[in-house]
C-alpha positions in Angstrom: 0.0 0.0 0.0 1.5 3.1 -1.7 0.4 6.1 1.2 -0.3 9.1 -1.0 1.4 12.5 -1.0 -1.8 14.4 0.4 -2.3 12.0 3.2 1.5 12.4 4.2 0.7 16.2 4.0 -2.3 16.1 6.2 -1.4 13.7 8.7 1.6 15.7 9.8 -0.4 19.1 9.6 -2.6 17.6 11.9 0.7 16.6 13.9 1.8 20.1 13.7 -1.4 21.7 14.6 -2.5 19.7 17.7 1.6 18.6 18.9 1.9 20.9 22.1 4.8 20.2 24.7 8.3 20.4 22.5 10.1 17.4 21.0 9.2 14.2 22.7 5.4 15.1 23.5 5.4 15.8 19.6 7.3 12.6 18.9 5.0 10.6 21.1 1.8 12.3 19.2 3.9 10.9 15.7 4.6 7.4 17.1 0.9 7.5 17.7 -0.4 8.5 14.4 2.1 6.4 12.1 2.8 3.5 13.8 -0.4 2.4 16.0 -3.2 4.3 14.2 -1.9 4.3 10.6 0.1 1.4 10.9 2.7 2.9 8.3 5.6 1.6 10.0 6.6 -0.8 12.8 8.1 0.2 16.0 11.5 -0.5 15.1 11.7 1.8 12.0 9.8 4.4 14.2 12.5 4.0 16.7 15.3 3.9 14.4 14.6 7.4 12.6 14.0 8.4 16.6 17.3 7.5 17.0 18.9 9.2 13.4 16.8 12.6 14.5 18.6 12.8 17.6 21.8 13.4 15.5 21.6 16.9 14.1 18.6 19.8 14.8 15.0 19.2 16.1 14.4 15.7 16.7 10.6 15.7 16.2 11.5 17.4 12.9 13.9 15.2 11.8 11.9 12.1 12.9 8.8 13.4 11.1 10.8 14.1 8.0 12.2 10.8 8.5 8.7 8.3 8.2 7.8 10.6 5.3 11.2 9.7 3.7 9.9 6.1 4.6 6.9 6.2 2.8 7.6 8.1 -0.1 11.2 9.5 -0.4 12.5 12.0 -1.0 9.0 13.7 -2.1 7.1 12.6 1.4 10.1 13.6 3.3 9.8 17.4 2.0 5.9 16.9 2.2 5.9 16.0 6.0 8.5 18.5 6.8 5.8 21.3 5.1 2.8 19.9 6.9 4.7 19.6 10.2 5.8 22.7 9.9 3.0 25.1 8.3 0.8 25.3 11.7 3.4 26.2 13.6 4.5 28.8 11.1 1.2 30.0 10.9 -0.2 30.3 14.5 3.6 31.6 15.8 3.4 34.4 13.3 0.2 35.2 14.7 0.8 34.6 18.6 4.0 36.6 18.1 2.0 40.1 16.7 -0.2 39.4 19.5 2.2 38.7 22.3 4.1 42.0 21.2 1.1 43.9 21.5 0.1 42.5 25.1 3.0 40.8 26.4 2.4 43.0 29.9 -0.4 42.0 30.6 -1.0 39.7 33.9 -3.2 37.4 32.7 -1.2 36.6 29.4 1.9 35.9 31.6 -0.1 33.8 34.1 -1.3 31.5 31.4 1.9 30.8 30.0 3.3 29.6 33.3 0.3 27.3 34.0 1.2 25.5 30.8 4.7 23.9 32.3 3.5 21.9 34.4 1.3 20.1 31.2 4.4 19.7 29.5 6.4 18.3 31.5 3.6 15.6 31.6 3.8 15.1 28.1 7.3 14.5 28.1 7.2 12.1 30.7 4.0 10.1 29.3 6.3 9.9 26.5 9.1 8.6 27.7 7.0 5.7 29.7 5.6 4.5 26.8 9.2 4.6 24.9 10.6 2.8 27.8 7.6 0.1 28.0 8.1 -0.7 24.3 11.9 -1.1 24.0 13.4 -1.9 27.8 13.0 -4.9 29.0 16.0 -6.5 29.7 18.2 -5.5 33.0 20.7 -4.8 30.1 18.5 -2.2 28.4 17.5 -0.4 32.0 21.1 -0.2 33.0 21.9 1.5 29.3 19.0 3.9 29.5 19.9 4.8 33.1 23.4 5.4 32.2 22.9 7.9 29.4 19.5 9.4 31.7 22.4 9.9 34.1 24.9 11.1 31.9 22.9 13.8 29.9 20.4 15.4 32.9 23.3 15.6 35.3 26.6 15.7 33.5 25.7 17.6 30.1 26.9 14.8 27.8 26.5 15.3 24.2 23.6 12.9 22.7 25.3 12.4 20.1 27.7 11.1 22.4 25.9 9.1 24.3 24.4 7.4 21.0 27.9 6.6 20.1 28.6 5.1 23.1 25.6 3.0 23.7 25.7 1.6 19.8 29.6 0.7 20.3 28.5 -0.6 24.0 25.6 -2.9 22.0 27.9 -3.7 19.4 30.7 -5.0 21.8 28.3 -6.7 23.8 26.6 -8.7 21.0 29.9 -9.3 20.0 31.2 -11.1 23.0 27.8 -13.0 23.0 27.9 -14.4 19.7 31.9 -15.3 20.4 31.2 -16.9 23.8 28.7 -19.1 23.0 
């Protein structure tokens, strides 16, 4: 099943219109979409261009562009990156002309600290669900700990920290399949 251009463009609009809470809330809202609802791609592929959108720039970007690139090359890659991207390009021209005009007012700066508190959540709901799906094994935990530990408290690069935990994986499978 060939998904068509126009699909690709309106299921990411709709990903870019109603994703609120920065990368992984909007990540978790694309694993959602594509890989439960639609059923465009397993898990693992999900996961993979997760882990390639983590390299370079916004992740939920890349990622997006990334299952469009899946689906329908280079043409659905460039499509999903313009539906992603032309709500928020939209409403943020918009919210910014207003903010400008009544960014003093009390009640404007209230609301925008009640909505922390809702992202954070989202970030967290996503991450439990990521961690459900992929770490099982005391192996995985330790790993995911590790690099939990390494980037909140220590500042490590994630690229870094992918390098390290794909050489880790590599070694390890390594000495498994020679010690058999």
């Amino acid at each position: 099943m060939q998904v068509s251009i126009w699909e690709i463009f309106r299921t990411f609009f709709y990903v870019g219109a109603t994703g609120f809470g920065g990368g992984m809330a909007i990540v978790s809202l694309t694993e959602r979409v594509c890989v439960h609802e639609k059923r465009w791609l397993g898990l693992e592929e999900f996961m993979h261009g997760l882990a390639f959108g983590q390299i370079l720039g916004p992740f939920s970007l890349n990622t997006t562009v990334f299952v469009g690139y899946y689906l329908r090359g280079v043409a659905g890659g460039v499509t999903a990156c313009v539906g992603f991207i032309a709500p928020s390009f939209f409403l943020i021209s918009l919210l910014s002309g207003l903010y400008f005009q009544f960014h003093e007012l009390p009640q404007l700066q209230s609301a925008l600290k009640g909505t922390n508190p809702v992202v954070i959540a989202l970030i967290l709901v996503a991450a439990a669900s990521m961690a459900r799906s992929k770490v099982k094994r005391p192996n995985d935990w330790l790993v995911a700990l590790l690099s939990f530990v390494a980037a909140a408290f220590f500042n490590v690069n994630t690229l870094l920290i992918l390098v390290l935990a794909g050489l880790w994986s590599f070694g390890r499978g390594y000495y498994r399949r020679e010690h058999r």
